[in-house]
C-alpha positions as CSV (number, residue, x, y, z in Angstrom):
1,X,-81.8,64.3,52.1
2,X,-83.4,66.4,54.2
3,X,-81.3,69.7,55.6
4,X,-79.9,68.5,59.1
5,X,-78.8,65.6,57.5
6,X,-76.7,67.7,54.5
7,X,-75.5,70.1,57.3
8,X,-74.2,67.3,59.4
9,X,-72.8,65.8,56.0
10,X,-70.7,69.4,55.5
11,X,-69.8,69.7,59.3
12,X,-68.5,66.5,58.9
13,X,-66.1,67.4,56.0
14,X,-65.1,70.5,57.6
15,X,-64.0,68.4,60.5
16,X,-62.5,65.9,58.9
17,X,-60.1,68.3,56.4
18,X,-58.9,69.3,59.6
19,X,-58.1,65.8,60.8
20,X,-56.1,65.6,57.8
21,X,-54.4,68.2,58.1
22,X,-53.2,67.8,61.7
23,X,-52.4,64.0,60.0
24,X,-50.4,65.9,57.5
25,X,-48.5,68.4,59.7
26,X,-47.6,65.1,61.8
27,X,-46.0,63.8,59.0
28,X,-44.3,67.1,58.4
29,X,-42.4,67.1,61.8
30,X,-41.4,63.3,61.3
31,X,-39.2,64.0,58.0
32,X,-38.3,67.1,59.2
33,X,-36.8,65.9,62.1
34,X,-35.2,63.0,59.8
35,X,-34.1,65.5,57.6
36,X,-32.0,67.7,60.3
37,X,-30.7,65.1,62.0
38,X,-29.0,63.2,58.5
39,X,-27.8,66.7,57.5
40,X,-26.2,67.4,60.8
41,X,-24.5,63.7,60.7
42,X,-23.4,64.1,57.1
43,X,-21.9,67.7,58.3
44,X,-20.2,65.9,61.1
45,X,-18.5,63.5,58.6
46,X,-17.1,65.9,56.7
47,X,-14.7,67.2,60.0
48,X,-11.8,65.2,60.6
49,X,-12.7,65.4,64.1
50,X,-15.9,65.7,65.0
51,X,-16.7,67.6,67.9
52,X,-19.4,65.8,70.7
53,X,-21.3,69.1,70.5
54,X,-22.9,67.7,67.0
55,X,-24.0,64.7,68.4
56,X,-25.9,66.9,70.6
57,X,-26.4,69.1,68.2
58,X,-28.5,66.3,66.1
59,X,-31.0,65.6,69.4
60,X,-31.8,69.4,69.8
61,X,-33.8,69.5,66.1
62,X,-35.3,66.0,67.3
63,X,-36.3,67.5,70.8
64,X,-37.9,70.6,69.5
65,X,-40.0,68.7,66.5
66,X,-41.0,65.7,69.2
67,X,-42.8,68.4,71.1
68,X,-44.8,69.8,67.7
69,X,-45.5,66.3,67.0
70,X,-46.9,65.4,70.2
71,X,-48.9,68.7,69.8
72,X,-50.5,67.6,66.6
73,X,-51.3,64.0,67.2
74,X,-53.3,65.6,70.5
75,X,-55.3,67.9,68.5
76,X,-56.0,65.2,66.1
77,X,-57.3,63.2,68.7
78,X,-59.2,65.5,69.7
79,X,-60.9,66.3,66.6
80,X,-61.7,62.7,65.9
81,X,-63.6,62.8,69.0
82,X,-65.5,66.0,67.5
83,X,-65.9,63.9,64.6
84,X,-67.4,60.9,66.7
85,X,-69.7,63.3,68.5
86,X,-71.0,65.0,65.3
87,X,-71.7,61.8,64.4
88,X,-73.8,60.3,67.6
89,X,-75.4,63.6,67.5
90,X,-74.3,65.5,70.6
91,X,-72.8,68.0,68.8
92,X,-75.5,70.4,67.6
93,X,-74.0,73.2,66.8
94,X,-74.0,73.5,63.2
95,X,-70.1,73.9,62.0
96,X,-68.5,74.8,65.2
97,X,-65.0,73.5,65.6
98,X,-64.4,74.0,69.4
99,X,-61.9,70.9,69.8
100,X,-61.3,71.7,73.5
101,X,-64.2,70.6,75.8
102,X,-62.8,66.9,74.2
103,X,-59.0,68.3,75.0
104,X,-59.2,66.2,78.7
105,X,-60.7,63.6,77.5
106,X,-57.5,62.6,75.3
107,X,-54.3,62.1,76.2
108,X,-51.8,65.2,75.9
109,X,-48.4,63.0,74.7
């Protein structure tokens, strides 16, 4: 194997351990945001009369974490497209992980 080829081969590891990462922190956000919501539900069944602020109150935690999710899932989109142009061969630069110049070309939400 000759040397481009094992530095492409590392490059795309590098890139892809960041792809799972951003999979992973996805993830995160999902059972977070599970989590909060069944704690604030359980927390309104223990009142005799639950307030509708705790309704409300359950949709701020799934707000919040929507919006880190979204975040996530873009720049894993975008580093799959680093990915793919690692692989094609229009990204030179040995181990640069500059996801933005792909940022447009993927959808923000």
């Amino acid at each position: 194997m000759t040397a481009d080829l094992q530095r492409m081969a590392e490059h795309l590891k590098l890139v892809q351990g960041v792809i799972t990462r951003m999979a992973g922190n996805s993830a995160q956000m999902k059972m977070w945001a599970v989590s909060l919501v069944a704690a604030v539900f359980v927390f309104s069944g223990l009142s005799d009369d639950p307030h509708w602020l705790v309704g409300v109150g359950g949709c701020v935690p799934v707000i919040a974490l929507w919006g880190m999710d979204a975040r996530y899932l873009h720049l894993e989109r975008c580093y799959v497209r680093l990915y793919e142009a690692v692989v094609v061969g229009r990204k030179m630069t040995p181990f640069e992980l500059d996801y933005r110049p792909y940022a447009t070309e993927v959808d923000s939400v």
